[in-house]
N, CA, C and O atoms as a printed pandas DataFrame, in Angstrom:
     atom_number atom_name residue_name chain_id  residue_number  x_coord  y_coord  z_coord
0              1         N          UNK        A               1    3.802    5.473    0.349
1              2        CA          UNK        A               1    4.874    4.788    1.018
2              3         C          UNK        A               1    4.582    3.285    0.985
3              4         O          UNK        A               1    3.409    2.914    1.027
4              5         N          UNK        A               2    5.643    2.347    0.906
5              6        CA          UNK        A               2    5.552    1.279    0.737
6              7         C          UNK        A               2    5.980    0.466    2.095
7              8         O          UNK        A               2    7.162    0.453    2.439
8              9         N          UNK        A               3    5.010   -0.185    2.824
9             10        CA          UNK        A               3    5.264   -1.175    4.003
10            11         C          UNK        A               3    5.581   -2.345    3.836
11            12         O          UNK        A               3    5.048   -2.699    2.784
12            13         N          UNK        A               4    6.288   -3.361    4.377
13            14        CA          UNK        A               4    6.135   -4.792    4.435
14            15         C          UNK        A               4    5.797   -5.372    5.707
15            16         O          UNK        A               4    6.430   -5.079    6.721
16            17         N          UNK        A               5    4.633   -6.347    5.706
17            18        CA          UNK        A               5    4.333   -7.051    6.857
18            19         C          UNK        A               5    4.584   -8.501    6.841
19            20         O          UNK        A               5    4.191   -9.381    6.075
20            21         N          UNK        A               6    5.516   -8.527    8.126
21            22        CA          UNK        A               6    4.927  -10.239    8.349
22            23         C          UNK        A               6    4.276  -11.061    8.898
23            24         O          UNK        A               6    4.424  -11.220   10.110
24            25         N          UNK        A               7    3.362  -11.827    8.174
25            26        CA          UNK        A               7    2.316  -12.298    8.801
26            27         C          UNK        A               7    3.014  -13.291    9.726
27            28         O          UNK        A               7    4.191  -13.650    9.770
28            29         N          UNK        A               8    1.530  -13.765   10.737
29            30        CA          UNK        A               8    1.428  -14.726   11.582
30            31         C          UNK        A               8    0.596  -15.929   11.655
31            32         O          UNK        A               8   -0.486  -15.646   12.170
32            33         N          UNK        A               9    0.692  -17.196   11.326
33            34        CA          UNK        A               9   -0.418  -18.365   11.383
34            35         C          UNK        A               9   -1.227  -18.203    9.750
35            36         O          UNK        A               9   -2.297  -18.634    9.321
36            37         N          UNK        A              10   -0.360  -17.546    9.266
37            38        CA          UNK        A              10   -1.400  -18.023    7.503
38            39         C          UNK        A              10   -0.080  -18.603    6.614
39            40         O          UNK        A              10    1.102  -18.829    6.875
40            41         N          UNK        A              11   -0.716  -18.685    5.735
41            42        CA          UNK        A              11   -0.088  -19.524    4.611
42            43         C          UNK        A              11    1.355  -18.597    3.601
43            44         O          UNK        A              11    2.486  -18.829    3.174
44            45         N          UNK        A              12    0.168  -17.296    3.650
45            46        CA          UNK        A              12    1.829  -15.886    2.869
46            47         C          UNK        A              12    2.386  -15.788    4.325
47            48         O          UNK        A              12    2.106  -16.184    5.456
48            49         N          UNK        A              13    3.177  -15.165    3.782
49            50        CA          UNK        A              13    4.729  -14.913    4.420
50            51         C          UNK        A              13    4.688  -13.970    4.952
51            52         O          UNK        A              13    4.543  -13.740    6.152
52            53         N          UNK        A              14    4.856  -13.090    3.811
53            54        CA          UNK        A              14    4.662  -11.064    3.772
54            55         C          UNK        A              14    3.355  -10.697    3.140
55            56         O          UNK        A              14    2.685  -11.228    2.255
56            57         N          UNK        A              15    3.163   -9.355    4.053
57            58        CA          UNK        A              15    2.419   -8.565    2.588
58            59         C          UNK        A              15    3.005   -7.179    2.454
59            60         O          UNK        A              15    3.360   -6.467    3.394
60            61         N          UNK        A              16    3.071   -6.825    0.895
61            62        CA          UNK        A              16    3.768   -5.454    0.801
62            63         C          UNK        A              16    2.480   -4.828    0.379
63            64         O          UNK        A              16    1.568   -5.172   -0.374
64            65         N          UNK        A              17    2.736   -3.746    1.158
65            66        CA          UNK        A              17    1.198   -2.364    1.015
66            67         C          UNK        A              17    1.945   -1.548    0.948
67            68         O          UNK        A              17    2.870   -1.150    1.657
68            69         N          UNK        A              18    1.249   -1.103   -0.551
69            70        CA          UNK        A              18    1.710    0.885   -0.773
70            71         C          UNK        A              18    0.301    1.639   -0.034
71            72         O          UNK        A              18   -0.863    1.239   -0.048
72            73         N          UNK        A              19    0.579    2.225    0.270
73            74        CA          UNK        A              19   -0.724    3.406    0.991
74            75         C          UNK        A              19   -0.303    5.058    0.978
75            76         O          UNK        A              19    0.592    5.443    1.731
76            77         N          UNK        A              20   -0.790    5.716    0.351
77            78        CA          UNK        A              20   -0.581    6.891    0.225
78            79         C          UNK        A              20   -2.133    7.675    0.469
79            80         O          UNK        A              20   -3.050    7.552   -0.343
80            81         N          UNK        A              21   -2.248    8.566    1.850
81            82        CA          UNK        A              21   -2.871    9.469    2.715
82            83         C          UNK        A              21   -3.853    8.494    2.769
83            84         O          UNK        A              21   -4.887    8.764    2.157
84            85         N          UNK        A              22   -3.792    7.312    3.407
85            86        CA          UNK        A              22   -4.986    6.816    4.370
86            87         C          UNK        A              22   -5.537    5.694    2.653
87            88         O          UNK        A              22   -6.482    4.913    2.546
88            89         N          UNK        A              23   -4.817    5.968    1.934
89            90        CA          UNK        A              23   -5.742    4.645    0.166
90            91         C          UNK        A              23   -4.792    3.819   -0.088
91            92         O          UNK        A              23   -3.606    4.145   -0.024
92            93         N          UNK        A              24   -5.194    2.678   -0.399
93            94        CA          UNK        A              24   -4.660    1.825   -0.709
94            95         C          UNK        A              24   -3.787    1.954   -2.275
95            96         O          UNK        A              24   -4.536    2.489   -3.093
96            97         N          UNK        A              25   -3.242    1.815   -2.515
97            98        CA          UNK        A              25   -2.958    2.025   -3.915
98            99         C          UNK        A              25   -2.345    0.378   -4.645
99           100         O          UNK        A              25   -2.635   -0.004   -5.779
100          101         N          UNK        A              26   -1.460   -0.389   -3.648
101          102        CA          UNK        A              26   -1.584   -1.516   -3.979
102          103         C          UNK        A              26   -0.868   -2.522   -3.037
103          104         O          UNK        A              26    0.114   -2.267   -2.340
104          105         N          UNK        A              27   -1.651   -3.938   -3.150
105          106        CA          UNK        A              27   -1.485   -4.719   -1.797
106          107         C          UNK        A              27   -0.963   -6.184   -2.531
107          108         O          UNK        A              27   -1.828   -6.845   -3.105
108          109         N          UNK        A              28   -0.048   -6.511   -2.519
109          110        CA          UNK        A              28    0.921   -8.358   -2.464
110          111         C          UNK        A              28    1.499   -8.787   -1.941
111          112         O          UNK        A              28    2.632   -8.498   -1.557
112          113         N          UNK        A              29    0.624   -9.936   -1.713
113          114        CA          UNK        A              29    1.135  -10.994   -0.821
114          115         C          UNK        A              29    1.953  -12.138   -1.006
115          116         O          UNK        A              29    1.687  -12.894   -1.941
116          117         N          UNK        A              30    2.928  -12.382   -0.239
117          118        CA          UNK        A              30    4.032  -13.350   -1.054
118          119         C          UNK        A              30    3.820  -14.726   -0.478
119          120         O          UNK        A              30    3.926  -14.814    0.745
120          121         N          UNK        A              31    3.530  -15.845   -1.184
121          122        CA          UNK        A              31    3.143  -17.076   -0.507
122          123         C          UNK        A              31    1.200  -16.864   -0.657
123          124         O          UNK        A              31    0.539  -16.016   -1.256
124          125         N          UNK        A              32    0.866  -17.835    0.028
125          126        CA          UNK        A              32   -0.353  -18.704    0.124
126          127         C          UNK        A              32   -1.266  -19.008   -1.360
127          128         O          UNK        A              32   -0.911  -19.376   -2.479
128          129         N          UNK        A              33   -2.219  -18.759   -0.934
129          130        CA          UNK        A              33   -3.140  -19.259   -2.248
130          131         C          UNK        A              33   -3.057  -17.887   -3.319
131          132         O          UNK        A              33   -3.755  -16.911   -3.040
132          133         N          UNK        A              34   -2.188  -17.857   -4.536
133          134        CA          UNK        A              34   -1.864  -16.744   -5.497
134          135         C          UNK        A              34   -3.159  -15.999   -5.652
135          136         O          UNK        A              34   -3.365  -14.826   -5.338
136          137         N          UNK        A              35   -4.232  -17.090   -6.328
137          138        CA          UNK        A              35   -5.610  -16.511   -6.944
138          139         C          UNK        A              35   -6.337  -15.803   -6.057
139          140         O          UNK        A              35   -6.834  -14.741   -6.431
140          141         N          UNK        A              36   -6.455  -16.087   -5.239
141          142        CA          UNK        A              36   -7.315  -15.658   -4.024
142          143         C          UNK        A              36   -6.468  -14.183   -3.556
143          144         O          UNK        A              36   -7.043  -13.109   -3.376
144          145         N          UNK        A              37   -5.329  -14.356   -3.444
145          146        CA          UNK        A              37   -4.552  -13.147   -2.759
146          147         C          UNK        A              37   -4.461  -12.171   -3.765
147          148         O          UNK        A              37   -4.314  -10.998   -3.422
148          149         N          UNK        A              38   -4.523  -12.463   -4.927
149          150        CA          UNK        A              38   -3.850  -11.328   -5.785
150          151         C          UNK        A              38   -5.455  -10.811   -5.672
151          152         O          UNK        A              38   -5.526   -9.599   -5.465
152          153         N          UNK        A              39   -6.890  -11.573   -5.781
153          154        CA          UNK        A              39   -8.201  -11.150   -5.613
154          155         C          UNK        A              39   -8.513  -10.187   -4.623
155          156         O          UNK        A              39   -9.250   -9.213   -4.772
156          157         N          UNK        A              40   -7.838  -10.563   -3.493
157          158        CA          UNK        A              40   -8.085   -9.709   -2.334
158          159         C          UNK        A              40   -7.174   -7.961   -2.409
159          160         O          UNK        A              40   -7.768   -6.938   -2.068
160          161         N          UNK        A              41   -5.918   -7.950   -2.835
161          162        CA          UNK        A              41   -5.273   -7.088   -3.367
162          163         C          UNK        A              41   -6.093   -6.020   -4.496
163          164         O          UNK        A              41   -5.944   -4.801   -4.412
164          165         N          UNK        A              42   -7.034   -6.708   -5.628
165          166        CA          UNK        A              42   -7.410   -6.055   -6.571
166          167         C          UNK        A              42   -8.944   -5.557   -5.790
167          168         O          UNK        A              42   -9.579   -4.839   -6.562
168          169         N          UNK        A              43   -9.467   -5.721   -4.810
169          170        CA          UNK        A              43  -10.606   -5.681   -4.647
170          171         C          UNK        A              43  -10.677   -4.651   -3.506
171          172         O          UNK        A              43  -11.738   -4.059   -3.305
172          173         N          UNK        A              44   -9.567   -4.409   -2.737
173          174        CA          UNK        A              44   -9.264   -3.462   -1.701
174          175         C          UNK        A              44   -8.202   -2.347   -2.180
175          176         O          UNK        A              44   -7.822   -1.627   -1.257
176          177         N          UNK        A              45   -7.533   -2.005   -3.717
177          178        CA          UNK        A              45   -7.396   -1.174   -4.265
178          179         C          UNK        A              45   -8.108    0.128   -4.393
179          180         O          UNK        A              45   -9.129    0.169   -5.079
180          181         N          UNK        A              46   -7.647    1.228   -3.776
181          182        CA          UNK        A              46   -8.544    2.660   -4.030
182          183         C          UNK        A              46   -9.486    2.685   -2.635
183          184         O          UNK        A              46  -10.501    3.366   -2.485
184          185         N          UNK        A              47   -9.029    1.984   -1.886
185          186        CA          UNK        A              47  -10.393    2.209   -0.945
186          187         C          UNK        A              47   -9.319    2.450    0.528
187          188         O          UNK        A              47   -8.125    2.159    0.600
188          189         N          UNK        A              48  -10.025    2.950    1.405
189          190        CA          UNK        A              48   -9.119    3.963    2.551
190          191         C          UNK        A              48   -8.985    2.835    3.371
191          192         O          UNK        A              48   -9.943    2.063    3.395
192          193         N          UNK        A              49   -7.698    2.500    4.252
193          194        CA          UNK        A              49   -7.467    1.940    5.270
194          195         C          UNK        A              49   -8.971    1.293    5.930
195          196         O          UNK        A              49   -9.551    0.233    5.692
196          197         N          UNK        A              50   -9.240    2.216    6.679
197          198        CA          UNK        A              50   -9.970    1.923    7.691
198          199         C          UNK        A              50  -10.980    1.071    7.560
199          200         O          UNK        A              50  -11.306    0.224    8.391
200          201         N          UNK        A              51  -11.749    1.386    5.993
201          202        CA          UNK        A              51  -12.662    0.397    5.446
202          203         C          UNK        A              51  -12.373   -0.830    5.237
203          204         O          UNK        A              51  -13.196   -1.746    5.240
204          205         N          UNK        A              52  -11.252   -0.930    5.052
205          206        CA          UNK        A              52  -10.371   -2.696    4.712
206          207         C          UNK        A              52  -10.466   -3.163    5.761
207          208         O          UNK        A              52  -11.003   -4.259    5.919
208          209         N          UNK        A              53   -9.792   -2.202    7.108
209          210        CA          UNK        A              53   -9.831   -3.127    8.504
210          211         C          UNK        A              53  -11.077   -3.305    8.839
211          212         O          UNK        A              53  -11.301   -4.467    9.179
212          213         N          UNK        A              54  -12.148   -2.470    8.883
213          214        CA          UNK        A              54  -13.841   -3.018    9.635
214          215         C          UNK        A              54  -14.037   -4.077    8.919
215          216         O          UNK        A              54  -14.472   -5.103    9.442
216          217         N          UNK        A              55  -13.649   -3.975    7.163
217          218        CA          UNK        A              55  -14.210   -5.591    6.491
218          219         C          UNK        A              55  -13.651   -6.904    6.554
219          220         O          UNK        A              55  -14.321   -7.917    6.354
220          221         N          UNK        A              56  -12.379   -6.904    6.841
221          222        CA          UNK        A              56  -11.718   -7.875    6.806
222          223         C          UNK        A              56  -10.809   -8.648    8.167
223          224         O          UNK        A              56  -10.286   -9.756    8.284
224          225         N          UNK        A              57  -10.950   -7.266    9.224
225          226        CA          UNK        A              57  -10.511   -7.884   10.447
226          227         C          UNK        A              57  -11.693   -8.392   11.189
227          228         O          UNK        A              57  -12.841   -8.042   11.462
228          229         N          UNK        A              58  -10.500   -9.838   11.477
229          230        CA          UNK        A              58  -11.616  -10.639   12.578
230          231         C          UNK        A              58  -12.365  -12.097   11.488
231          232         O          UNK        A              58  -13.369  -12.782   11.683
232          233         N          UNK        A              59  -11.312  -12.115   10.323
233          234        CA          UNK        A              59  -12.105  -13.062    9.218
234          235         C          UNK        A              59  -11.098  -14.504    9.986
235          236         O          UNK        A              59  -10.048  -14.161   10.530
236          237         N          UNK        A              60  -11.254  -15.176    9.992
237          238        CA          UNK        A              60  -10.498  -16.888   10.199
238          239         C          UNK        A              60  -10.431  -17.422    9.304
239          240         O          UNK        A              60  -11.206  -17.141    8.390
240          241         N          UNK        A              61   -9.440  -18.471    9.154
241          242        CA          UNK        A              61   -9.313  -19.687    8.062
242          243         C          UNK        A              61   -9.519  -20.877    8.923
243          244         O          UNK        A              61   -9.002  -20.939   10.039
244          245         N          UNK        A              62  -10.528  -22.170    8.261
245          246        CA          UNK        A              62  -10.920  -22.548    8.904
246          247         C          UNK        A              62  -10.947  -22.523   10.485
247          248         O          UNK        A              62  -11.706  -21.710   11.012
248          249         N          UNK        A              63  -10.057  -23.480   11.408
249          250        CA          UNK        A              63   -9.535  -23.148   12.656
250          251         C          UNK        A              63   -8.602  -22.899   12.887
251          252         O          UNK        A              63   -7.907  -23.601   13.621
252          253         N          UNK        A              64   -8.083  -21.464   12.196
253          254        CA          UNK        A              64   -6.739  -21.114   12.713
254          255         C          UNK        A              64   -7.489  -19.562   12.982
255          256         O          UNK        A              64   -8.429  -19.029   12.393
256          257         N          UNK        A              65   -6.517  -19.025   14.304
257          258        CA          UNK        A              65   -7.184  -17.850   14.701
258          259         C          UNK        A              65   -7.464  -16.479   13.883
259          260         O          UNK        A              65   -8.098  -15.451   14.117
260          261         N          UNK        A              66   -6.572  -17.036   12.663
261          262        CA          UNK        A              66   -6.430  -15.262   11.822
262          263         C          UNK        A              66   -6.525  -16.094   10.270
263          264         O          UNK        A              66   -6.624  -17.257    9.880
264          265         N          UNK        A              67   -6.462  -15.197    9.880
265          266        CA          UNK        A              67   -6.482  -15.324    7.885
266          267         C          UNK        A              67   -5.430  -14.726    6.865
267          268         O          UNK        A              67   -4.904  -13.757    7.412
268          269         N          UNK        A              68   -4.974  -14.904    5.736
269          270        CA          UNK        A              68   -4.556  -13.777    5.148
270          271         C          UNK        A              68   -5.346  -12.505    5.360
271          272         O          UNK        A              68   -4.699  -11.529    5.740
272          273         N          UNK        A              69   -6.851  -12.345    5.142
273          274        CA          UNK        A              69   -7.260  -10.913    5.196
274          275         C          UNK        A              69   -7.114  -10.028    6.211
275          276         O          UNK        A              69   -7.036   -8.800    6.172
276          277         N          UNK        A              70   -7.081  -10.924    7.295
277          278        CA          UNK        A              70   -7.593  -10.758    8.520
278          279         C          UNK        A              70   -5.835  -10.040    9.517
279          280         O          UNK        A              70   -5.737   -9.286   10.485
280          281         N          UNK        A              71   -4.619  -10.838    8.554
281          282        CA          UNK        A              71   -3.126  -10.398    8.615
282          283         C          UNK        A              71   -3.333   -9.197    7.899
283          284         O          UNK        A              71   -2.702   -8.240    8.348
284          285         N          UNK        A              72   -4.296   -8.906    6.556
285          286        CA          UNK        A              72   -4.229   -7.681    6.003
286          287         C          UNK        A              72   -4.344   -6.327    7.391
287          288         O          UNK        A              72   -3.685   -5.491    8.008
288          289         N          UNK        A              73   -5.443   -6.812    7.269
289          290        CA          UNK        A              73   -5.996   -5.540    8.693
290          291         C          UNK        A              73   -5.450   -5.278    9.525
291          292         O          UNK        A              73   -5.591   -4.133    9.956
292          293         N          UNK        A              74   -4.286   -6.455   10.376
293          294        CA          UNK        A              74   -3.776   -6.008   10.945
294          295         C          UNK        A              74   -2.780   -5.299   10.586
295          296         O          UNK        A              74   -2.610   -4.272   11.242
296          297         N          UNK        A              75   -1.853   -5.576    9.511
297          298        CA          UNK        A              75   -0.841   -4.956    8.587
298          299         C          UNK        A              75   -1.575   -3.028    9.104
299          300         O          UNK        A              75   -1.197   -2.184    9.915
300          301         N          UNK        A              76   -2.584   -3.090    8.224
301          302        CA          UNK        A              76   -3.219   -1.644    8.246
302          303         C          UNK        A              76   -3.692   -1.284    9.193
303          304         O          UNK        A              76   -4.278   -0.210    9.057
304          305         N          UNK        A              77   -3.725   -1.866   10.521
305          306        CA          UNK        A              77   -3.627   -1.127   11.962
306          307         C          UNK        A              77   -2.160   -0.422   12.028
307          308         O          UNK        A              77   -1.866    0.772   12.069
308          309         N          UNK        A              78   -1.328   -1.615   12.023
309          310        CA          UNK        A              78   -0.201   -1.524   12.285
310          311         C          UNK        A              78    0.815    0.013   11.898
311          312         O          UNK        A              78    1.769    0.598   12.412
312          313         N          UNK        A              79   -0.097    0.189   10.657
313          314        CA          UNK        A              79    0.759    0.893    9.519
314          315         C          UNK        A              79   -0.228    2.448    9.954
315          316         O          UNK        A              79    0.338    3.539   10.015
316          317         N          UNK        A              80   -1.223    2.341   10.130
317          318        CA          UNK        A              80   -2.229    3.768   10.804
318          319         C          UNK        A              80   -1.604    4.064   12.118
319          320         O          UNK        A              80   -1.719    5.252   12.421
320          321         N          UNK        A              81   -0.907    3.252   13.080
321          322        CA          UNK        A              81   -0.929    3.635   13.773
322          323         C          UNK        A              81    0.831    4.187   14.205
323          324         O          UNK        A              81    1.311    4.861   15.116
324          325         N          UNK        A              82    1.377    3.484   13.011
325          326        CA          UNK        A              82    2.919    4.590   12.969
326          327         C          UNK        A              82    2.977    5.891   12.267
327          328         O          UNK        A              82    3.726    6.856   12.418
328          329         N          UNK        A              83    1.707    5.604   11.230
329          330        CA          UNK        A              83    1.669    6.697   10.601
330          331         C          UNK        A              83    1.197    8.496   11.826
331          332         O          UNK        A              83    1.759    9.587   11.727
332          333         N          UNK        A              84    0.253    8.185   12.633
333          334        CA          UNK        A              84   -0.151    8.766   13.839
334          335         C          UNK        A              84    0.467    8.650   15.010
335          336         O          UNK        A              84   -0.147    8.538   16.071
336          337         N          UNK        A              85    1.783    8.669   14.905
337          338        CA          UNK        A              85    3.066    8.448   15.841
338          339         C          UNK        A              85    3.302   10.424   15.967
339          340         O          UNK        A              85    4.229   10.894   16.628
């Protein structure tokens, strides 16, 4: 299934996550730094929710309270926890 999130306090906009039974299958982000985002997308491919959020929630950009990655994780709270509705 395919989600869209919108972020808060980063530079992308959205991120669209496919996730099918708890894996990532594929993650883009529209807006901020391309290289870096499409990096973060290819590098959290194939790997289960939950592992993305312990690694990446709670990351900052410089002094702003959250990150793109860190919007990832929450995206994939967000999305675990409708899925367990």
């Amino acid at each position: 299934m395919t989600y869209t999130y919108t972020t808060q306090g980063t530079c992308s906009r959205t991120i669209e996550i496919e996730i099918e039974n708890d894996t990532i299958c594929d993650v883009r982000f529209i807006g901020g730094c391309h290289g870096n985002l499409q990096g973060i997308g290819a590098l959290v491919r194939g790997m289960k929710a939950s592992d993305v959020i312990s690694r990446l929630e709670g990351i900052r950009c410089a002094t702003k309270p959250t990150s793109c990655p860190d919007q990832l994780a929450r995206a994939l709270k967000a999305i675990l926890a409708e899925e367990n509705k």
